[in-house]
DODOVEX-262857 format. One record per atom (N, C-alpha, C, O): x, y, z; residue in one letter. Coordinates in steps of 0.02 Angstrom, whole numbers, plus 50000, padded with zeros to 5 digits. Layout:
% DODOVEX-262857
XYZa ...
% end
This chain:
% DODOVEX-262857
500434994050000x 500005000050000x 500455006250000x 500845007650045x 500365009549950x 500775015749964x 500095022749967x 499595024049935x 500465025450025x 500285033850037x 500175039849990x 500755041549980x 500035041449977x 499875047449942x 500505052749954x 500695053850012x 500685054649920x 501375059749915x 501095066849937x 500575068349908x 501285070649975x 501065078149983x 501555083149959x 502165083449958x 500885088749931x 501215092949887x 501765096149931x 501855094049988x 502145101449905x 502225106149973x 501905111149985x 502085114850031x 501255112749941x 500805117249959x 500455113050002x 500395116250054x 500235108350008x 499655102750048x 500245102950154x 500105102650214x 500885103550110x 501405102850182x 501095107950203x 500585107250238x 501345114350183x 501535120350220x 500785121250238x 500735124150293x 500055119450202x 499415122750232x 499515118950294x 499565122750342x 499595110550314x 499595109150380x 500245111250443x 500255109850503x 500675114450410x 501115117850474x 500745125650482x 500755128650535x 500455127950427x 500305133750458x 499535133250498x 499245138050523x 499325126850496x 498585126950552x 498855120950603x 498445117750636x 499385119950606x 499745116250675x 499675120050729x 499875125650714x 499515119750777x 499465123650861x 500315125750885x 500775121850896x 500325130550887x 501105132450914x 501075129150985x 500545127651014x 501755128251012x 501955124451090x 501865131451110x 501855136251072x 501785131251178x 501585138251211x 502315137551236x 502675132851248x 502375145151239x 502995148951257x 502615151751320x 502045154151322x 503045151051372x 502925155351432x 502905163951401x 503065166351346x 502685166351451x 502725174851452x 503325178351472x 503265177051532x 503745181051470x 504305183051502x 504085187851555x 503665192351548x 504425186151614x 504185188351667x 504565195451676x 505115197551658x 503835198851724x 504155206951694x 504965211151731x 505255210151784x 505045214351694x 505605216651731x 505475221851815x 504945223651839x 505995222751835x 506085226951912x 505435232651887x 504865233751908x 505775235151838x 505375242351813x 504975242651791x 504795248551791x 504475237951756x 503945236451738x 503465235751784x 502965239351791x 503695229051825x 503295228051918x 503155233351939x 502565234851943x 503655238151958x 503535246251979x 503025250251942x 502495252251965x 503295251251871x 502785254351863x 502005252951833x 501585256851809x 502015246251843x 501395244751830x 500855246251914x 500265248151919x 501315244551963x 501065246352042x 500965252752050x 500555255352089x 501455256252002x 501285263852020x 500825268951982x 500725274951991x 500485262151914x 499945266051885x 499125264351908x 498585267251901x 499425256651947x 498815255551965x 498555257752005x 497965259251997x 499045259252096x 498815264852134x 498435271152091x 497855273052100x 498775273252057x 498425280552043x 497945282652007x 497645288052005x 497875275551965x 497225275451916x 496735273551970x 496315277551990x 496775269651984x 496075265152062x 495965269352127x 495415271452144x 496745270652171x 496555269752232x 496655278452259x 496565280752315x 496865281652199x 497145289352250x 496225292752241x 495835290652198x 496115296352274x 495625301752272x 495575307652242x 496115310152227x 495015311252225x 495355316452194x 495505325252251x 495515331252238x 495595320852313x 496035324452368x 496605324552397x 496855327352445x 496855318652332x 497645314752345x 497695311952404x 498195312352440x 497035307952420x 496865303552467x 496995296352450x 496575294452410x 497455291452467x 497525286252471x 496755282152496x 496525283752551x 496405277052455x 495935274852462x 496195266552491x 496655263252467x 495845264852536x 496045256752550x 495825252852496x 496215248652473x 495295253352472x 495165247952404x 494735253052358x 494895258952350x 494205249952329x 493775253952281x 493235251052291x 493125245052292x 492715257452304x 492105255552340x 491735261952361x 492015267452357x 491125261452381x 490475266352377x 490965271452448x 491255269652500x 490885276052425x 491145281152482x 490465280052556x 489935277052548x 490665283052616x 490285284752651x 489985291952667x 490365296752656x 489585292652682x 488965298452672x 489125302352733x 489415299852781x 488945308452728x 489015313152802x 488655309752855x 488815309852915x 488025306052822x 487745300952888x 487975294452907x 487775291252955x 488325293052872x 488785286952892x 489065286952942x 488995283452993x 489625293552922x 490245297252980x 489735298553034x 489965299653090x 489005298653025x 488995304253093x 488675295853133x 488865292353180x 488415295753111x 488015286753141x 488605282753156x 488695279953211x 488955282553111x 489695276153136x 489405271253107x 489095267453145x 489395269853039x 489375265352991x 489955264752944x 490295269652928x 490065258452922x 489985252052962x 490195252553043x 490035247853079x 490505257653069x 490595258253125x 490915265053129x 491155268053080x 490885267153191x 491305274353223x 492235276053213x 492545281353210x 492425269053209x 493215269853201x 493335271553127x 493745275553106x 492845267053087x 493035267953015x 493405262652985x 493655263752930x 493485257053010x 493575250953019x 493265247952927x 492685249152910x 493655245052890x 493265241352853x 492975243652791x 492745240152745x 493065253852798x 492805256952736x 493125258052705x 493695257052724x 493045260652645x 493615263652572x 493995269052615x 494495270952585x 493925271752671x 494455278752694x 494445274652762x 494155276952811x 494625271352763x 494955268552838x 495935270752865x 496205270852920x 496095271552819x 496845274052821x 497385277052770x 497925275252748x 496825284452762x 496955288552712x 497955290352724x 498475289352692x 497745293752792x 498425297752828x 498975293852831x 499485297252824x 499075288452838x 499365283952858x 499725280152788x 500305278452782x 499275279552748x 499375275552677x 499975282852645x 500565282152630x 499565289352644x 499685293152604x 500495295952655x 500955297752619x 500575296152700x 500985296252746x 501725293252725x 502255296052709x 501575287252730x 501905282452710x 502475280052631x 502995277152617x 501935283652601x 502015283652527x 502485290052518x 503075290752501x 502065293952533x 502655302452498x 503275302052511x 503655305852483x 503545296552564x 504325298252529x 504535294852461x 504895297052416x 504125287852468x 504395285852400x 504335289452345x 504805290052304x 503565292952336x 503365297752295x 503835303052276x 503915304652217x 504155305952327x 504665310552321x 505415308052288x 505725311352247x 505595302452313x 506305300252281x 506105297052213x 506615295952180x 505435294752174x 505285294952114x 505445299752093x 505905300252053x 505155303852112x 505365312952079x 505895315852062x 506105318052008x 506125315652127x 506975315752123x 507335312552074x 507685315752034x 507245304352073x 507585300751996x 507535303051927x 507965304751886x 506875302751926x 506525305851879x 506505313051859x 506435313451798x 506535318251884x 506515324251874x 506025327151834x 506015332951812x 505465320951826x 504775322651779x 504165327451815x 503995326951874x 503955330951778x 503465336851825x 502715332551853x 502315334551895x 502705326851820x 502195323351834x 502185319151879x 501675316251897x 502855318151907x 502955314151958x 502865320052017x 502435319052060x 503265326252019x 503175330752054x 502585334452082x 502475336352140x 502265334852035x 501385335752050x 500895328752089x 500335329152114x 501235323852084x 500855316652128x 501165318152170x 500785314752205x 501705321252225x 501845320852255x 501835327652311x 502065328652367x 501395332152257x 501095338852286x 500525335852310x 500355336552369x 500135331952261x 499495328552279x 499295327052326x 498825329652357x 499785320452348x 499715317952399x 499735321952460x 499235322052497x 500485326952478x 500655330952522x 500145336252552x 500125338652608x 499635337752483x 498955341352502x 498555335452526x 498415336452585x 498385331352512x 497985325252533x 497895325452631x 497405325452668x 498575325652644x 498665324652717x 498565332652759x 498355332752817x 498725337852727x 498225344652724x 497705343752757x 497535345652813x 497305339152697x 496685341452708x 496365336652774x 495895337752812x 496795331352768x 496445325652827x 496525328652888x 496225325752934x 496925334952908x 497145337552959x 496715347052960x 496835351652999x 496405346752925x 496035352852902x 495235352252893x 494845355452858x 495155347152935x 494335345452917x 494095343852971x 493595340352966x 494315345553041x 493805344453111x 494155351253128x 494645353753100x 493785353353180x 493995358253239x 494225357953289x 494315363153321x 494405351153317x 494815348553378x 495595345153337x 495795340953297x 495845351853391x 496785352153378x 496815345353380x 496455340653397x 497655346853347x 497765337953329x 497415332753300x 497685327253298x 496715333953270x 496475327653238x 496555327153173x 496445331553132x 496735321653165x 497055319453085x 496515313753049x 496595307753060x 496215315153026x 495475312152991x 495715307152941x 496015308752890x 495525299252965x 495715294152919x 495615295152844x 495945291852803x 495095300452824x 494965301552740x 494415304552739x 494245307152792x 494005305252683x 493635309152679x 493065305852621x 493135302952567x 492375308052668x 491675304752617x 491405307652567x 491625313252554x 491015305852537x 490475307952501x 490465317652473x 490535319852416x 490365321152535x 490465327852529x 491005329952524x 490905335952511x 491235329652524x 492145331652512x 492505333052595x 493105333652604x 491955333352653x 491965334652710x 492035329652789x 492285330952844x 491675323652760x 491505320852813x 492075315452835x 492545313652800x 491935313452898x 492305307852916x 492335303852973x 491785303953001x 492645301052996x 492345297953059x 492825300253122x 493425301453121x 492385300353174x 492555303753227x 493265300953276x 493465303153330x 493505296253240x 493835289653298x 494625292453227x 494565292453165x 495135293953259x 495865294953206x 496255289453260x 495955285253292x 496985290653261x 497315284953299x 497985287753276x 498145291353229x 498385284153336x 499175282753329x 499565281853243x 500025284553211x 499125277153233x 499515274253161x 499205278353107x 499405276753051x 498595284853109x 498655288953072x 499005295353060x 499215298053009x 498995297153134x 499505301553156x 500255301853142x 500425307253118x 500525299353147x 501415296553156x 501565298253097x 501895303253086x 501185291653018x 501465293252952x 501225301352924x 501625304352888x 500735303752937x 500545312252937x 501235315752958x 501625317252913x 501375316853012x 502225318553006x 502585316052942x 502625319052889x 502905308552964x 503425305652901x 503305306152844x 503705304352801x 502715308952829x 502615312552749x 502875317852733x 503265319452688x 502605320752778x 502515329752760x 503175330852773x 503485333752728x 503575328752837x 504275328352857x 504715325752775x 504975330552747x 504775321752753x 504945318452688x 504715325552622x 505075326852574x 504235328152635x 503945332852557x 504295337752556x 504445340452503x 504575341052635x 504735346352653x 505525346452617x 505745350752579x 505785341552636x 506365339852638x 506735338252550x 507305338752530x 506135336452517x 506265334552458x 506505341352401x 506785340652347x 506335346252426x 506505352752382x 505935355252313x 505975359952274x 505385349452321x 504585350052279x 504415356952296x 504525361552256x 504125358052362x 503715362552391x 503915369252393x 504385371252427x 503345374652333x 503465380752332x 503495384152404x 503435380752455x 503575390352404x 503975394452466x 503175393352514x 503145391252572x 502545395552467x 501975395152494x 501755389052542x 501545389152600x 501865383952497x 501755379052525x 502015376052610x 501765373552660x 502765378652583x 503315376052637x 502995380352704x 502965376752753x 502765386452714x 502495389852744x 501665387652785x 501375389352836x 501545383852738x 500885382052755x 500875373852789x 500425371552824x 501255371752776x 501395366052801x 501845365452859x 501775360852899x 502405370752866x 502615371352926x 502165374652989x 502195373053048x 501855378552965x 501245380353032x 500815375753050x 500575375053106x 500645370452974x 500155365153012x 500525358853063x 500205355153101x 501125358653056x 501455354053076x 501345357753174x 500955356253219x 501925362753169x 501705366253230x 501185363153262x 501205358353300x 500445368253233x 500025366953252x 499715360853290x 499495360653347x 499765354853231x 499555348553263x 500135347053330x 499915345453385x 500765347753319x 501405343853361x 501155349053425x 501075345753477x 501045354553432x 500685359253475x 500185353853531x 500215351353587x 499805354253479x 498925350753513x 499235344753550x 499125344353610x 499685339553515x 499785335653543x 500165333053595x 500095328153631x 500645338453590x 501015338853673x 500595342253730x 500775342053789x 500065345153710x 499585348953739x 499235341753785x 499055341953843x 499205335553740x 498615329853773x 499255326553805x 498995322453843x 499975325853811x 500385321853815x 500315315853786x 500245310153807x 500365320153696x 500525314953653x 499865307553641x 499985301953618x 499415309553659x 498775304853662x 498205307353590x 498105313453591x 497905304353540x 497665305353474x 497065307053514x 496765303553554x 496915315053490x 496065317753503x 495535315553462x 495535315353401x 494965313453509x 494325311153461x 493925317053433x 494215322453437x 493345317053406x 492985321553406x 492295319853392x 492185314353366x 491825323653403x 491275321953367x 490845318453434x 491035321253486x 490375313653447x 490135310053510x 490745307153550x 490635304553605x 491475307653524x 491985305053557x 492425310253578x 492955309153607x 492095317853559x 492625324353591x 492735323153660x 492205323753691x 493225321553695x 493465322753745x 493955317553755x 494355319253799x 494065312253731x 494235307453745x 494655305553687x 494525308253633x 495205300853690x 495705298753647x 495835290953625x 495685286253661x 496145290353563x 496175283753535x 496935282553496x 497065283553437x 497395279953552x 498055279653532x 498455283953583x 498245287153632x 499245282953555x 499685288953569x 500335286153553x 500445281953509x 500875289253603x 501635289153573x 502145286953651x 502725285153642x 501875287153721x 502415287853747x 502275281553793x 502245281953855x 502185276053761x 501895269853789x 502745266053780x 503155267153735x 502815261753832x 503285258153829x 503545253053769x 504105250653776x 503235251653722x 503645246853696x 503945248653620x 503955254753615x 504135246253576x 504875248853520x 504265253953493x 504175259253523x 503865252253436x 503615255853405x 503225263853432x 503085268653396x 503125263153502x 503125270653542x 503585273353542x 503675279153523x 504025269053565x 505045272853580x 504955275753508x 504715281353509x 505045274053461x 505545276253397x 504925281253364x 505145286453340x 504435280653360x 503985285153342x 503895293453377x 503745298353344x 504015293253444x 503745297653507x 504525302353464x 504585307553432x 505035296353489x 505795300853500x 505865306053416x 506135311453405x 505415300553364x 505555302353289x 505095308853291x 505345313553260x 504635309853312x 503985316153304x 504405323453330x 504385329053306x 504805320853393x 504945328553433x 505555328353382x 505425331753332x 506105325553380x 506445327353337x 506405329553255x 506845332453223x 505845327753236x 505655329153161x 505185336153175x 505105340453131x 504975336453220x 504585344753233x 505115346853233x 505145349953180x 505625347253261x 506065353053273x 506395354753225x 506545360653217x 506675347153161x 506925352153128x 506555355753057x 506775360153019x 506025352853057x 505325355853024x 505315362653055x 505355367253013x 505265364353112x 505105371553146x 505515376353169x 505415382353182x 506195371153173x 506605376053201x 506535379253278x 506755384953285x 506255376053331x 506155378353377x 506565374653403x 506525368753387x 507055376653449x 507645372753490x 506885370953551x 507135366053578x 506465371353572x 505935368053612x 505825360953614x 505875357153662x 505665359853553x 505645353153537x 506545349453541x 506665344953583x 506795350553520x 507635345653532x 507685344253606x 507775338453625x 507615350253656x 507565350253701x 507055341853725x 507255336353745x 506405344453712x 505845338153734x 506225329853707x 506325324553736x 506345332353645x 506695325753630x 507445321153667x 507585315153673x 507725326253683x 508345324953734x 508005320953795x 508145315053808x 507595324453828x 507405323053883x 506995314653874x 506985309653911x 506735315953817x 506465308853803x 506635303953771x 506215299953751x 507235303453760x 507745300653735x 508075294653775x 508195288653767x 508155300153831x 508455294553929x 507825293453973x 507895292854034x 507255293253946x 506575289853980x 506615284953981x 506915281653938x 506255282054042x 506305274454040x 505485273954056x 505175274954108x 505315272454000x 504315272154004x 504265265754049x 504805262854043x 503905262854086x 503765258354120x 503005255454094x 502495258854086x 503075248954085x 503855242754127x 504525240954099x 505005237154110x 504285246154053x 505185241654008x 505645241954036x 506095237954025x 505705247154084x 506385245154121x 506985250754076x 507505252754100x 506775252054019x 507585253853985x 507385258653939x 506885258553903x 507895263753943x 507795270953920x 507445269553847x 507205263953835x 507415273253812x 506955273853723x 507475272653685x 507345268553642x 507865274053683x 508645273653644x 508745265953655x 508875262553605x 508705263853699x 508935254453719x 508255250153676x 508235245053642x 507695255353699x 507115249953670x 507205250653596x 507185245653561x 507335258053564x 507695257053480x 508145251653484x 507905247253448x 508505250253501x 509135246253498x 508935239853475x 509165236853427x 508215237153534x 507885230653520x 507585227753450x 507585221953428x 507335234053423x 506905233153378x 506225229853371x 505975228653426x 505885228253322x 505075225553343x 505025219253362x 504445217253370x 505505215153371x 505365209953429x 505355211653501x 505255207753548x 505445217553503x 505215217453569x 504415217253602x 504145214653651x 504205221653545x 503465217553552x 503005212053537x 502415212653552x 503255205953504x 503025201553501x 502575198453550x 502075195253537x 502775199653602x 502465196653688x 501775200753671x 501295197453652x 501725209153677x 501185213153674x 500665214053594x 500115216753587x 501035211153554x 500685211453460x 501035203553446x 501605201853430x 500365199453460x 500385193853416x 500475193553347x 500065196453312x 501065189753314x 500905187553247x 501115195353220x 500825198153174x 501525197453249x 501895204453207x 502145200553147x 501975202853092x 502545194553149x 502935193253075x 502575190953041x 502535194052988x 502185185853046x 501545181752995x 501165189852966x 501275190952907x 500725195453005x 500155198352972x 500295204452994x 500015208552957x 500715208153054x 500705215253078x 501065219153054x 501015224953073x 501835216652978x 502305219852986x 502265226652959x 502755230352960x 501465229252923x 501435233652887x 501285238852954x 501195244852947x 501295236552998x 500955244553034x 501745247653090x 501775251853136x 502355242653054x 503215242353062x 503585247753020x 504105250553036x 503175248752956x 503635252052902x 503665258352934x 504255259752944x 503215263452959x 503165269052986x 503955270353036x 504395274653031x 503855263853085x 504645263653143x 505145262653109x 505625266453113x 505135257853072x 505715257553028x 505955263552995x 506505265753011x 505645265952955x 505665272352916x 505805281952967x 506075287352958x 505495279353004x 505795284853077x 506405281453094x 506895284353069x 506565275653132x 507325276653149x 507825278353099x 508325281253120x 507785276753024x 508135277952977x 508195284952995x 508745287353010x 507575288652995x 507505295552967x 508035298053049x 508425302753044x 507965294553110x 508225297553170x 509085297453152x 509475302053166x 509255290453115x 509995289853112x 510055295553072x 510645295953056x 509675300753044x 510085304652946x 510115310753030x 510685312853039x 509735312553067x 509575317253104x 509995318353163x 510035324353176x 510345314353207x 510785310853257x 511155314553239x 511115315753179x 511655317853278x 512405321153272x 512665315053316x 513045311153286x 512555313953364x 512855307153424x 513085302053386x 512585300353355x 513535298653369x 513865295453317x 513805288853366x 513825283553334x 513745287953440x 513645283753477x 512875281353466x 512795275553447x 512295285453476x 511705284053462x 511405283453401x 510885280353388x 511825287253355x 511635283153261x 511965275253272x 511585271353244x 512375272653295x 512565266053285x 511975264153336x 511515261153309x 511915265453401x 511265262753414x 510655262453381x 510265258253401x 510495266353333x 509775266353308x 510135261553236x 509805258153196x 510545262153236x 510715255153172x 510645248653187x 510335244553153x 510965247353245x 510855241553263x 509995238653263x 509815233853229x 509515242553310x 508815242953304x 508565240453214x 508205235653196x 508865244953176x 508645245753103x 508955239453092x 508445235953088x 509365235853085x 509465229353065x 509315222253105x 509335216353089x 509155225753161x 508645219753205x 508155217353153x 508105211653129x 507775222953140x 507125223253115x 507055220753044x 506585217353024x 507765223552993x 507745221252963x 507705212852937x 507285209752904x 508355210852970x 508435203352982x 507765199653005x 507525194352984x 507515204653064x 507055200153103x 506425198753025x 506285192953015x 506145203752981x 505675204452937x 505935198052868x 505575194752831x 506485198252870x 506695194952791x 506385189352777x 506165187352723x 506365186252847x 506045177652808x 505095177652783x 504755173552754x 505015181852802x 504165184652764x 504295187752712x 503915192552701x 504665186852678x 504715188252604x 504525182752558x 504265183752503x 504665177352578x 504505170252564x 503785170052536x 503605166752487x 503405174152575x 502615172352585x 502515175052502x 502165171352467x 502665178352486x 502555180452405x 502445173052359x 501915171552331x 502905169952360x 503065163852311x 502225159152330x 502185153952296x 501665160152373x 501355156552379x 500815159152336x 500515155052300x 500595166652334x 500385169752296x 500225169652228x 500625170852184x 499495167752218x 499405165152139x 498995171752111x 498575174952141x 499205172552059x 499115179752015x 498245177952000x 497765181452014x 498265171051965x 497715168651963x 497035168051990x 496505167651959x 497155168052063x 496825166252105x 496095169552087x 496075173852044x 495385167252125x 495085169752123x 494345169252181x 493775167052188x 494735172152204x 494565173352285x 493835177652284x 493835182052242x 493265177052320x 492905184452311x 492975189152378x 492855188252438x 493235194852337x 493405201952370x 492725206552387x 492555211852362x 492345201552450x 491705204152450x 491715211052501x 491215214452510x 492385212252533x 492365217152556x 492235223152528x 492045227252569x 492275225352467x 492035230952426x 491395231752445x 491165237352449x 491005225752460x 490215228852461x 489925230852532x 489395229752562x 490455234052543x 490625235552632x 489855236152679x 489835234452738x 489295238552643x 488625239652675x 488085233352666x 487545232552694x 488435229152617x 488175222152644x 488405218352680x 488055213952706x 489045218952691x 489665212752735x 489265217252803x 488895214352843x 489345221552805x 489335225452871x 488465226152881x 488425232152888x 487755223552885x 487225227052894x 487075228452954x 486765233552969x 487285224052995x 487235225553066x 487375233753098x 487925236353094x 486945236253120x 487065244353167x 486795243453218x 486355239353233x 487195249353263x 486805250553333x 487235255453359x 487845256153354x 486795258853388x 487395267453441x 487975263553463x 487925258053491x 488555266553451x 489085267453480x 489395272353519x 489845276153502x 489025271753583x 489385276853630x 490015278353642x 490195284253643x 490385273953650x 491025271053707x 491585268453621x 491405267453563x 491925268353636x 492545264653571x 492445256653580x 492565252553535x 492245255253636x 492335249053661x 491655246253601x 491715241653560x 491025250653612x 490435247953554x 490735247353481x 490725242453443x 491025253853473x 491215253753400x 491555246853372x 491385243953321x 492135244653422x 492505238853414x 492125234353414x 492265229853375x 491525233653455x 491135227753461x 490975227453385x 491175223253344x 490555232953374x 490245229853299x 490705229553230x 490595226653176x 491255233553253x 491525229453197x 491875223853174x 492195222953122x 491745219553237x 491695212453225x 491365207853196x 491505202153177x 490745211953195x 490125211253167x 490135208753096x 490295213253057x 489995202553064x 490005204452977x 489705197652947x 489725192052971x 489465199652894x 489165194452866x 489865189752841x 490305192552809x 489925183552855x 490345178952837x 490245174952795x 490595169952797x 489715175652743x 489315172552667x 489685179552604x 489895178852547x 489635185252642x 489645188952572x 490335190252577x 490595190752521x 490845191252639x 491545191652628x 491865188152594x 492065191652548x 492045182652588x 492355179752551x 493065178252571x 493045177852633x 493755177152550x 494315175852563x 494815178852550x 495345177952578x 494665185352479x 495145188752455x 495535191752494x 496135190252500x 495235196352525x 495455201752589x 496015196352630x 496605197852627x 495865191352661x 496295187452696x 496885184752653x 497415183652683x 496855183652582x 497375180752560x 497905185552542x 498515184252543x 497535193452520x 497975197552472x 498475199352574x 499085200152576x 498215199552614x 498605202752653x 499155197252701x 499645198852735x 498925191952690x 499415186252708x 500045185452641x 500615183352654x 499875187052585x 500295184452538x 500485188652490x 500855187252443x 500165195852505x 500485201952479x 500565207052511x 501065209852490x 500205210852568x 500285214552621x 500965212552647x 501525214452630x 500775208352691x 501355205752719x 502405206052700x 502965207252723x 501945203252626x 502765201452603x 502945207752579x 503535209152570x 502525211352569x 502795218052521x 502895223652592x 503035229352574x 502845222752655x 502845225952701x 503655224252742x 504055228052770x 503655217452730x 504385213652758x 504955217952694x 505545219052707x 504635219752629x 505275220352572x 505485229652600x 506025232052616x 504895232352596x 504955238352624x 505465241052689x 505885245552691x 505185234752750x 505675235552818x 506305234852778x 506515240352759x 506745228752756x 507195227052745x 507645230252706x 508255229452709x 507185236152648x 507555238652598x 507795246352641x 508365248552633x 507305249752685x 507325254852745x 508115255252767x 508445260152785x 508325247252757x 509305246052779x 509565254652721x 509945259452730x 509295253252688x 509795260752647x 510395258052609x 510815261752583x 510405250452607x 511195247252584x 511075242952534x 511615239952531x 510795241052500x 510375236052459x 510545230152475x 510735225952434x 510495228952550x 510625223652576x 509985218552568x 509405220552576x 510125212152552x 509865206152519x 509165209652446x 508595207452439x 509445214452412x 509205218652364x 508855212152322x 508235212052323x 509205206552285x 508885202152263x 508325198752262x 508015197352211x 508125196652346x 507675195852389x 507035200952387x 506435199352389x 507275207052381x 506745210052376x 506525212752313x 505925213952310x 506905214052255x 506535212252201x 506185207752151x 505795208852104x 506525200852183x 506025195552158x 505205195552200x 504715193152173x 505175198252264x 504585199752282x 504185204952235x 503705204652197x 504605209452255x 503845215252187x 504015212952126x 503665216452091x 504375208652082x 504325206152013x 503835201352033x 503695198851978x 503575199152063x 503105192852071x 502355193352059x 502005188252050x 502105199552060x 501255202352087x 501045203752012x 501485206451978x 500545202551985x 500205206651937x 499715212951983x 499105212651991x 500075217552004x 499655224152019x 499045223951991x 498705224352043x 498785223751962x 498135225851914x 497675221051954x 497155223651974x 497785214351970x 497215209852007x 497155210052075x 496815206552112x 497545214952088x 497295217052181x 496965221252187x 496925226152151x 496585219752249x 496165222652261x 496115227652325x 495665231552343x 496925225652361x 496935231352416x 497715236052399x 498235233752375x 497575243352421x 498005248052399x 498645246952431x 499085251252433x 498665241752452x 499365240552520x 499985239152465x 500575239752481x 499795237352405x 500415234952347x 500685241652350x 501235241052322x 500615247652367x 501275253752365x 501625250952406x 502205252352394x 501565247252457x 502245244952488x 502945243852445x 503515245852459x 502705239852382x 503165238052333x 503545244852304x 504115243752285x 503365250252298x 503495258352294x 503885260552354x 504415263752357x 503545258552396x 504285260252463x 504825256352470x 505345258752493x 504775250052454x 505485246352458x 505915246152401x 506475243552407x 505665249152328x 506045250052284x 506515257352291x 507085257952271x 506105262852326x 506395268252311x 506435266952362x 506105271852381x 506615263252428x 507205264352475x 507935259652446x 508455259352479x 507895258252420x 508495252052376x 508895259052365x 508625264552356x 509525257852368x 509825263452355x 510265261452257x 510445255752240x 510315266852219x 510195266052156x 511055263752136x 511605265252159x 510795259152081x 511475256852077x 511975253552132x 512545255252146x 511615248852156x 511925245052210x 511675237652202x 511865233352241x 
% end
């Protein structure tokens, strides 16, 4: 039996309807990762108050803020940690700028710097720094905190410093700084409520353990040289050789420790807390550039590489992370997860209910993106804070790893702070 002979027109039609072998995708470069993270923040999550948004989702209403929906702290909504996010970010924002020398980078980083303006320009009780802002361009919730407060400094401290800010600006931002650092030595350093919670406070700075030490000591020293008032150096000296109790050991020793020292008091800092670290980290850095004491910059180094070391092995957690995944991110529909209400007198109610939640419409996203991208992109941040591009590798195979575009929480600028703390060409 013989076969039939093929033409080579009869060949070539069946190689050209043959299925090609799939070729992988080439995985993206350092700079690509970046700036794909840094278009997605700004297309999705910034405001148009240069408000850092936690995800994307129905704003809350002046009656929201005033009722405490989903609750009074603010727990859980699209502006749950405007100050803090946006805080956080403007230095990276700023040393983009700096690289870059593009006017468009320079204007995101005016943005933002007004952003935290305004979160601090929208109640009438000194010192309050407003997690974000609703519906009216006005509202917000009555409950601010420690961890909104702190990065509000390390921003504006960082914008000032960057050489962005017209003469006007620099002027207007140094009185607000005053102002708030004012109010707040006024409460001894304790976050003012307002609203059904005016009188009373949520947070502060001069609590015994690392992340008080290095924050408290980083605020008086960063007022002063923001203001120029030898007042503040002074306060900071003095609080420098405090020994807050129970620790037993001046603020300078508890820097030394770094954030294992609270492990005992913050469960599960390395597995899920390390993002609310970058702020201390990023202050002792900022305390070592500030230090004339050549004895106490090696102390606050040592601290800074505690922390670092202590953070590195949660970098790992990235590699578990499937781009794919498809989790539902039912937290967006924040007024169905949340239907439950009731007065919240006391902080203690507010906390109650926002425990509160439908556990059908949440879903798993929220838990995975912050175990397996929060996290790791919070550990790359601490570690890169070293200033040395120490284990640099390590931390760019973490932000080369994420497709930005399929997250759903704004915490991926972390990947923006640990690149532009990498120091360039190293």
């Amino acid at each position: 039996m013989h076969l039939p002979r093929l033409t080579l027109t009869a060949l070539l039609l069946l190689v050209s309807h043959a299925p090609l072998p799939a070729v992988d995708a080439a995985p993206p470069t350092l700079t690509q990762s970046v700036d794909q993270a840094h278009s997605e923040l700004w297309q999705r999550f910034v405001d148009p108050h240069g408000i850092i948004r936690d995800y994307v989702g129905e704003l809350p209403t002046p009656e929201d803020c005033k009722l405490g929906k989903p609750n009074a702290i603010g727990w859980w909504s699209p502006i749950e940690n405007g100050p803090m996010f946006n805080g956080l970010y403007l230095p990276a924002a700023c040393e983009r700028a700096r690289r870059s020398g593009a006017a468009a980078d320079a204007e995101q980083a005016r943005r933002l710097a007004q952003g935290l303006m305004k979160c601090a320009s929208v109640s009438e009780v000194p010192g309050f720094i407003a997690r974000g802002i609703g519906t009216d361009g006005v509202c917000h919730y009555p409950l601010s905190s420690d961890d909104q407060t702190h990065p509000w400094f390390l921003g504006l401290h960082a914008y000032l410093k960057s050489g962005l800010p017209t003469a006007e600006e620099r002027k207007q931002i140094i009185a607000k700084v005053k102002e708030v650092a004012t109010a707040l030595q006024a409460t001894h350093w304790r976050i003012p409520c307002e609203g059904d919670f005016k009188g009373g406070f949520r947070g502060g700075f001069t609590g015994h353990l690392f992340r008080d030490a290095v924050r408290y000591l980083y605020l008086l020293r960063a007022t002063h040289e923001i203001t120029g008032d030898p007042l503040w150096l002074q306060r900071y000296h003095t609080a420098r050789a405090e020994r807050p109790a129970p620790a037993g050991k001046t603020r300078i020793e508890i820097c030394a420790a770094g954030y294992p020292f609270d492990r005992e008091a913050i469960p599960h800092i390395d597995e899920s807390q390390l993002w609310i670290y970058i702020g201390s980290q990023a202050s002792l850095a900022q305390l070592i550039v500030m230090e004339t004491d050549e004895a106490l910059r090696a102390s606050h180094r040592t601290g800074l590489t505690v922390n670092a070391t202590s953070a590195l092995p949660a970098l790992k957690a990235h590699t578990t992370f499937d781009n794919n995944d498809t989790k539902v991110f039912g937290n967006a529909n924040w007024r169905a997860l949340y239907p439950t209400w009731f007065p919240q007198p006391t902080q203690a109610d507010a906390a109650k209910l926002a425990k509160i939640s439908d556990n059908t419409q949440r879903g798993q996203r929220k838990d995975y993106e912050s175990r397996y991208m929060k996290n790791p992109l919070a550990a790359a941040a601490i570690v890169a804070l070293l200033g040395d591009g120490t284990e640099r590798a390590a931390i760019e195979n973490t932000l080369r790893h994420y497709d930005y575009s399929k997250l759903n929480m704004a915490e991926f600028f972390f990947a923006e702070c640990a690149y532009y703390a990498l120091p360039v060409g190293k």
